[in-house]
OpenMM code with the backbone's topology and positions (N, CA, C; nanometers):
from openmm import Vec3, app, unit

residues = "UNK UNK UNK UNK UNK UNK UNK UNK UNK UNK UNK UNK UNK UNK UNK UNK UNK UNK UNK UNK UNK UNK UNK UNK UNK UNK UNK UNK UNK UNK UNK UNK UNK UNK UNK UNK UNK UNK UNK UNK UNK UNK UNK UNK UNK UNK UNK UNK UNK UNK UNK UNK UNK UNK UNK UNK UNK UNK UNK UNK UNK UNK UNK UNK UNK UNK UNK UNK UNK".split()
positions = [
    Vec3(0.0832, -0.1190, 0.0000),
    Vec3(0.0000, 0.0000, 0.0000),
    Vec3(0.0873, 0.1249, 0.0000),
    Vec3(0.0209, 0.2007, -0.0616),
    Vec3(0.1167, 0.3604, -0.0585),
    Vec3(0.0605, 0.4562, 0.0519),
    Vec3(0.1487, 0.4940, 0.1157),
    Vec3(0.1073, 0.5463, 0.2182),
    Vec3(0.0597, 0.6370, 0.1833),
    Vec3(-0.0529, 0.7007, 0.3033),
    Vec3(-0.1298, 0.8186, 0.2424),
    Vec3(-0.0733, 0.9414, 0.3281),
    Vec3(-0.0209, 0.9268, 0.4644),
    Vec3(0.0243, 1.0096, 0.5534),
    Vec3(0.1105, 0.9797, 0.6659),
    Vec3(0.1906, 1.0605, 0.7369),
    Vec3(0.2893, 0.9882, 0.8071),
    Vec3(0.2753, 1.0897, 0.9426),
    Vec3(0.2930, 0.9980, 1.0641),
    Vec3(0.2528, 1.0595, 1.2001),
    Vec3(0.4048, 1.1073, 1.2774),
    Vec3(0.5232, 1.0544, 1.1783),
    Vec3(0.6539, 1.1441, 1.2265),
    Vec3(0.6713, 1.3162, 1.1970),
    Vec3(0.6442, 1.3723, 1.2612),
    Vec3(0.6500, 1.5658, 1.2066),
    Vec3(0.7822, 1.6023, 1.1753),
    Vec3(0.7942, 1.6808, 1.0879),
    Vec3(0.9355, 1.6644, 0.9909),
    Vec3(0.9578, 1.8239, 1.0514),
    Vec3(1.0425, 1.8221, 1.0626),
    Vec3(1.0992, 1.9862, 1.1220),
    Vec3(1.1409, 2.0853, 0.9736),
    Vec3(1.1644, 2.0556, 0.8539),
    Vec3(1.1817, 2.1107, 0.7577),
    Vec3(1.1161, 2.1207, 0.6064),
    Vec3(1.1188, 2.2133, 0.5795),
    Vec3(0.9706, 2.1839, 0.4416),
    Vec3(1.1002, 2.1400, 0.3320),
    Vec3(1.0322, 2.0141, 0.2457),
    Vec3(1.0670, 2.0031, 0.0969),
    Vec3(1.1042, 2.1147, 0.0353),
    Vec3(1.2118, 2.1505, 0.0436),
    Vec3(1.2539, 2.2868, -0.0346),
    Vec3(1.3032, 2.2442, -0.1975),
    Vec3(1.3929, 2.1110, -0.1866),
    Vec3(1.4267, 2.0451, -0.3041),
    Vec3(1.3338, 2.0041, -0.3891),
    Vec3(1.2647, 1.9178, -0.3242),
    Vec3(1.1661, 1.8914, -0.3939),
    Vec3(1.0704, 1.9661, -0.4706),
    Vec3(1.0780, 2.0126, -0.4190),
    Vec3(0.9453, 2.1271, -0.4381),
    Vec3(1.0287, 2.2037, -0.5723),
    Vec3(1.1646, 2.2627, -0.5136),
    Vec3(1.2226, 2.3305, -0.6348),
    Vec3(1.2313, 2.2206, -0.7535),
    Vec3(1.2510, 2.1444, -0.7651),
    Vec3(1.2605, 2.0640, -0.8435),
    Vec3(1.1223, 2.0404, -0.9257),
    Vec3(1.0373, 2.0371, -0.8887),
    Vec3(0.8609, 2.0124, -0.9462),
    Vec3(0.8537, 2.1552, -0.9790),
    Vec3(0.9274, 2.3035, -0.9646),
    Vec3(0.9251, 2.3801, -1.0276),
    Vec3(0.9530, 2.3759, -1.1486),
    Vec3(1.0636, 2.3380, -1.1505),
    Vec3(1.1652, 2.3364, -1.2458),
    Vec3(1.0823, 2.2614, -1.4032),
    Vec3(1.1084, 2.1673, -1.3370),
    Vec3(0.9646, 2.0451, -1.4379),
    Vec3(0.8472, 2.1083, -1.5081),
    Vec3(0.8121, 2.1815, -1.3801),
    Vec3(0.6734, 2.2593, -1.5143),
    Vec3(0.6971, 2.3718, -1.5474),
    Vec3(0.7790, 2.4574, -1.5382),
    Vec3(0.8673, 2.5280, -1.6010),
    Vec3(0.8943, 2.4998, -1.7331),
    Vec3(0.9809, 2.3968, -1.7522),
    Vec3(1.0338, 2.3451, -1.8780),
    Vec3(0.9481, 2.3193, -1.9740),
    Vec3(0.8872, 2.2441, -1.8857),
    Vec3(0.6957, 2.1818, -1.9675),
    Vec3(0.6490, 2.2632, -2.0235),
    Vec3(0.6172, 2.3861, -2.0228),
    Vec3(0.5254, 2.4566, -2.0628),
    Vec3(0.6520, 2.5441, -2.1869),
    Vec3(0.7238, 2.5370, -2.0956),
    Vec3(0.8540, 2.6123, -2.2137),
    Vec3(0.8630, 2.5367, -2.3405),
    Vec3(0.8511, 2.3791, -2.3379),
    Vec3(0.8453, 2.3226, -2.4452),
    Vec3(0.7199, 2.3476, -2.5330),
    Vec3(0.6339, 2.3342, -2.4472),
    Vec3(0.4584, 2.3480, -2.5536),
    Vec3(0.4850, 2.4673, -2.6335),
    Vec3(0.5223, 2.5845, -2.5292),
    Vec3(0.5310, 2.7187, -2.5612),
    Vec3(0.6130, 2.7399, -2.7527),
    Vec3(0.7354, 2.6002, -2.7586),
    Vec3(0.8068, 2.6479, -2.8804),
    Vec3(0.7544, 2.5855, -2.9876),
    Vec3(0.6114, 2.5098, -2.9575),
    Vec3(0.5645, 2.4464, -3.1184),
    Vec3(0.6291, 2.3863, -3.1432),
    Vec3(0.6312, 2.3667, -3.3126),
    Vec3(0.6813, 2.2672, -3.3940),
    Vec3(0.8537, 2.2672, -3.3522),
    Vec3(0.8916, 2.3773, -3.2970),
    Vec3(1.0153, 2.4590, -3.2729),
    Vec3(1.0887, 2.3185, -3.1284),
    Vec3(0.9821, 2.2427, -3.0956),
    Vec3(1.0290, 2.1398, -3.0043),
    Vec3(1.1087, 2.0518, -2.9747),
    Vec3(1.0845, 2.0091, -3.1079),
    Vec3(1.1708, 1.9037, -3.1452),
    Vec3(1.3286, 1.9497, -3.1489),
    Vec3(1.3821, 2.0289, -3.2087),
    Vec3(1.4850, 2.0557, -3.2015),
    Vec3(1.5138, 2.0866, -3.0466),
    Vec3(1.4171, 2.1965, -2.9651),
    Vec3(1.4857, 2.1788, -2.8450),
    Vec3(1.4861, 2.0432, -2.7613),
    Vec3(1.4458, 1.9533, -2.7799),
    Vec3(1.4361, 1.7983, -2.7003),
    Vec3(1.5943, 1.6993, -2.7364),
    Vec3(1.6326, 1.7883, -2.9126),
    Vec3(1.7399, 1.7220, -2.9637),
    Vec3(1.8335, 1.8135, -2.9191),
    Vec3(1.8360, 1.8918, -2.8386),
    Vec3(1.9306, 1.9795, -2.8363),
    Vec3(1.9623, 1.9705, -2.7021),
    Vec3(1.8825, 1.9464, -2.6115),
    Vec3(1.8896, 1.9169, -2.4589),
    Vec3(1.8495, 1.8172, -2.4070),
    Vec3(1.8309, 1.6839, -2.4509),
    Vec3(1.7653, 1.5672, -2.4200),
    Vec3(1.9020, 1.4798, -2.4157),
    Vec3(1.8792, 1.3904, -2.3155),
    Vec3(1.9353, 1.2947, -2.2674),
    Vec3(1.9138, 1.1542, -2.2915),
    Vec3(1.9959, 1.0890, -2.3870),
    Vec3(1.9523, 0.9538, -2.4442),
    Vec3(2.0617, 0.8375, -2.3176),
    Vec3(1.9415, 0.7696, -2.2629),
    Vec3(2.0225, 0.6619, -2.1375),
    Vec3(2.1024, 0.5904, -2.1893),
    Vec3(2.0807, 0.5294, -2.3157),
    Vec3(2.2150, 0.4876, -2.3525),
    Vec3(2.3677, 0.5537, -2.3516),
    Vec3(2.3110, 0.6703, -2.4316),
    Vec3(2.4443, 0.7266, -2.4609),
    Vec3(2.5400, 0.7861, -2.2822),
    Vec3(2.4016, 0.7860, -2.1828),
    Vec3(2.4898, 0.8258, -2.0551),
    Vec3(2.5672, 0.7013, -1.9676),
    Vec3(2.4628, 0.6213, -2.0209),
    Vec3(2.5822, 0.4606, -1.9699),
    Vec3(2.6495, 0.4603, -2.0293),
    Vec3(2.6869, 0.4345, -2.1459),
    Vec3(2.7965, 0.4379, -2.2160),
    Vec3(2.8983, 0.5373, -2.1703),
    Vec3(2.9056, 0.6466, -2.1914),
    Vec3(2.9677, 0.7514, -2.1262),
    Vec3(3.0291, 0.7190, -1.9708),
    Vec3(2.9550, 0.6417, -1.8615),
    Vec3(3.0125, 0.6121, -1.7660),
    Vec3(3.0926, 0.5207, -1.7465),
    Vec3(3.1006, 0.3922, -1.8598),
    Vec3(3.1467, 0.3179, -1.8615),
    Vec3(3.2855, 0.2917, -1.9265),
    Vec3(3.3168, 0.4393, -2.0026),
    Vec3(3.4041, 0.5018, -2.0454),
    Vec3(3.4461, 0.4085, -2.1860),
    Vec3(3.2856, 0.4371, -2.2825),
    Vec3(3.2788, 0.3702, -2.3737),
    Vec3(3.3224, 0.5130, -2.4597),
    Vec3(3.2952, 0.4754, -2.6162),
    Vec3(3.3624, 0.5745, -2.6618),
    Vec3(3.2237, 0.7152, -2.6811),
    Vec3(3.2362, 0.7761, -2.7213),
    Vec3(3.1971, 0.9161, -2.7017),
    Vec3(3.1374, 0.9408, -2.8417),
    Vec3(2.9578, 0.9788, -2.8452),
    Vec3(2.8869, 0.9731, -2.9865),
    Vec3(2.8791, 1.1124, -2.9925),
    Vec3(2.8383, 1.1665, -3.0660),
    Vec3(2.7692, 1.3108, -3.1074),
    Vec3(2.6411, 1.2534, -3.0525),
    Vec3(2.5774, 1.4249, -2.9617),
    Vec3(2.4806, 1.4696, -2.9215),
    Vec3(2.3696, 1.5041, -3.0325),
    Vec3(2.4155, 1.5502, -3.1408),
    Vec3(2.3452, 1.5849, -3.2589),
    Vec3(2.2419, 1.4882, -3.3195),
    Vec3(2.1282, 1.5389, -3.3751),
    Vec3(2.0536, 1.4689, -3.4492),
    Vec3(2.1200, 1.4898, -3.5637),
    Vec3(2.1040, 1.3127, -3.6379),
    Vec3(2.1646, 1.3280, -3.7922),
    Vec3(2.1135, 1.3799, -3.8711),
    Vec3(2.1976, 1.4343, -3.9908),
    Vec3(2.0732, 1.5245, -4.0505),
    Vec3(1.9852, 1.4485, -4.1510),
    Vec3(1.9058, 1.4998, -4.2261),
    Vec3(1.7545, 1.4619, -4.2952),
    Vec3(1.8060, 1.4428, -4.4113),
] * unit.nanometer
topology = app.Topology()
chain = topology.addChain("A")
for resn in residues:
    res = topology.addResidue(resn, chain)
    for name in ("N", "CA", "C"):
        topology.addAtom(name, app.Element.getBySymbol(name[0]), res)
């Protein structure tokens, strides 16, 4: 079951968190905001999990770039 509430009182507010779920819909709406204009920003700042394992594993090193059309 997922808890619904917790009876320990926390002495400090989610400041991270919270900044963080800013941040998120921030971006969100920044993306809707650029239209068709999206795609490029998703290829331009998006994070492919492969390519970051690889990278840790100190595999060799791809271009970030989308190939072109």
């Amino acid at each position: 079951m997922i808890p619904l509430k917790d009876d320990l009182p926390t002495r400090t507010a989610p400041v991270v968190t919270i900044g963080l779920i800013a941040v998120n819909i921030v971006v969100f709406f920044y993306e809707i905001s650029l239209g068709p204009a999206a795609e490029e920003f998703i290829f331009a700042f998006g994070a492919i999990p492969a390519n970051l394992v690889r990278g840790l594993e100190g595999g060799r090193r791809r271009s970030w770039r989308r190939p072109a059309s």
